[in-house]
N, C-alpha and C positions, 0 to 999 in steps of 0.2 A: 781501653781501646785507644790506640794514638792516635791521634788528630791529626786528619790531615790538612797540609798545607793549601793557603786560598791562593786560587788561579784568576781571582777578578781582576779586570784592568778597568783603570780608571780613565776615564772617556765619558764625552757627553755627546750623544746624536744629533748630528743637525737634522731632525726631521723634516722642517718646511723643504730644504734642500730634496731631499727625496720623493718631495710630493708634486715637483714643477710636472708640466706634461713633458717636458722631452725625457725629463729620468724616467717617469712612469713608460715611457713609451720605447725603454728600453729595458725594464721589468716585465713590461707584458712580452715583449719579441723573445726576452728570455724563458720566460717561464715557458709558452709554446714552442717555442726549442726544444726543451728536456722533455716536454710534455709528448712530444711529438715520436722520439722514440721510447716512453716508457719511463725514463729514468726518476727514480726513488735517489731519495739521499741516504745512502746504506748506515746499515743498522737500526734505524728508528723508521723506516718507509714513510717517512715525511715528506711533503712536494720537494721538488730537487729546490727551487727558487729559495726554499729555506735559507739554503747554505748564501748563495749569490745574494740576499738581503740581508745577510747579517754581515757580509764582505763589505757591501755597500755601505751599511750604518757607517760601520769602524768608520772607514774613510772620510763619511761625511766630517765627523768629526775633526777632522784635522785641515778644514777648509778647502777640499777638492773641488774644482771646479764642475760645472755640467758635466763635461765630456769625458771626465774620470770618471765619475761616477755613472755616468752610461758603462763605460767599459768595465767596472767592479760587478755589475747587473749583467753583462755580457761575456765574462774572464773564462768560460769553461764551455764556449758554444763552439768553438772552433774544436776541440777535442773531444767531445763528447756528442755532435749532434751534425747532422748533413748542413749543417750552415757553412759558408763560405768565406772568404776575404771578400769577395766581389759580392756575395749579400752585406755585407755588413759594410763595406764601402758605398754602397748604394743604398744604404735606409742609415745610417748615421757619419759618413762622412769618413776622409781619409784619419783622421785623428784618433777616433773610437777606434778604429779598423784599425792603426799601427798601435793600440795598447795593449790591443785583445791577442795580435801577432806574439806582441814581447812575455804574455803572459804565457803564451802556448807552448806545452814540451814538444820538444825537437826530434828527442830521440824514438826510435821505433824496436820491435822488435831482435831486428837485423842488426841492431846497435851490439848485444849480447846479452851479461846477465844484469842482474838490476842496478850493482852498484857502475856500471858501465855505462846502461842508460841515463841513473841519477848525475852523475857528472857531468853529461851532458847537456842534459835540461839545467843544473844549476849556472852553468858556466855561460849558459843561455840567458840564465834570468839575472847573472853578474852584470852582463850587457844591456841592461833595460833602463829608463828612461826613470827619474826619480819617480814622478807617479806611478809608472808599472810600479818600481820595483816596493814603492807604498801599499801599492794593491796587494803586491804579493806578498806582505809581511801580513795582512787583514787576513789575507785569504791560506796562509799557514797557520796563523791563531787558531781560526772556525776550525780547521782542520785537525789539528791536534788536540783540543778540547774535547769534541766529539770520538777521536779516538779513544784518547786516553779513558774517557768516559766507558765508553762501549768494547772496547779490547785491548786491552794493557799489554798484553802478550807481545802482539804488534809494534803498539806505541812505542815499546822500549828500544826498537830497529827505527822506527818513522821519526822520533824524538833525536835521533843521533842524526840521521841525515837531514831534520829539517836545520838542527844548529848552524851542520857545513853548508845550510844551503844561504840561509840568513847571516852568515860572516859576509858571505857577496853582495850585500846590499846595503852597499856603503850610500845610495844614491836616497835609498829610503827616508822619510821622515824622519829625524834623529828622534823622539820623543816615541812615536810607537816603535821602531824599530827596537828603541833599548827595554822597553816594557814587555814587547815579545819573547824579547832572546831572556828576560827576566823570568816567566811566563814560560818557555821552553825548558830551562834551568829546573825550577821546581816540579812543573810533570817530569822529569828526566830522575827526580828524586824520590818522586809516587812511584813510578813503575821501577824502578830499579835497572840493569843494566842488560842487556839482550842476553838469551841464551844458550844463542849460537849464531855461525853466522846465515843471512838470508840470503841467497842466488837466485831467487826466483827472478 
């Protein structure tokens, strides 16, 4: 049987970081978020927060302040759940509230087909702020991991556009960003190459 290649990244958790009350108190506002309509972390029907706490770890690690790391706890409420800019500027402050903006995809339906709308969200999240754009290399890792884990099939289309997407994020931590796109490479290797193209 060939072996396969290890996807760990080497990082250490600031957990005290994660344990102040204002982070916690933007772990709980998230968790009741997802919680609020339903939302499972697909394929393993795990609490959603899974994915949003392990976004968060990453980050800690790399010395994020408070407010990043509220908004790594927070990166998927504005697309995923009736939460607001104007909730999220009124219980954690304009800061939280412009990281959680820069993480959120732009494009909608009306945009076209998916490589139409991915362009769009990447060229969005080219524009983001190093710590977005930090969050969002945490929060492609959790992402692809679980993929690649759970449907390879996928992964092999999700794998190509997260690469294009992580070339624009030049703003990123240079230490996780090259570990990721490292980390991207080798799932890109396990699943082998799409085959065909997606329009969805």
């Amino acid at each position: 049987m060939e072996k396969k290649e290890s996807m760990k990244l080497p990082w250490s958790v600031n957990s005290a970081a994660l344990c102040t009350p204002s982070v916690r108190r933007a772990y709980d506002f998230a968790n009741a978020a997802h919680q609020s309509v339903g939302q499972l972390r697909k394929y393993t029907e795990e609490p959603y927060i899974v994915h949003p706490h392990e976004v968060a770890s990453i980050v800690s690690a790399f010395g994020a302040p408070m407010e990043v790391l509220q908004a790594a706890y927070l990166h998927d409420v504005l697309e995923d759940t009736p939460v607001t800019p104007s909730d999220l500027r009124g219980c954690f402050g304009e800061v939280v509230c412009d990281l959680v903006v820069q993480l959120t995809d732009v494009s909608t339906p009306a945009d076209g087909v998916r490589a139409q709308r991915k362009a769009l969200d990447h060229a969005h999240s080219a524009r983001g702020s190093a710590w977005a754009q930090t969050i969002k290399c945490a929060d492609i890792y959790s992402n692809v991991k679980s993929i690649v884990q759970h449907d390879p099939k996928f992964a092999a289309f999700y794998v190509v556009e997260k690469l294009d997407q992580i070339a624009g994020l030049v703003r990123a931590h240079a230490h996780l960003r090259e570990h990721v796109q490292e980390f991207l490479h080798t799932a890109q290797r396990q699943v082998g190459p799409p085959s065909r193209k997606m329009h969805r």
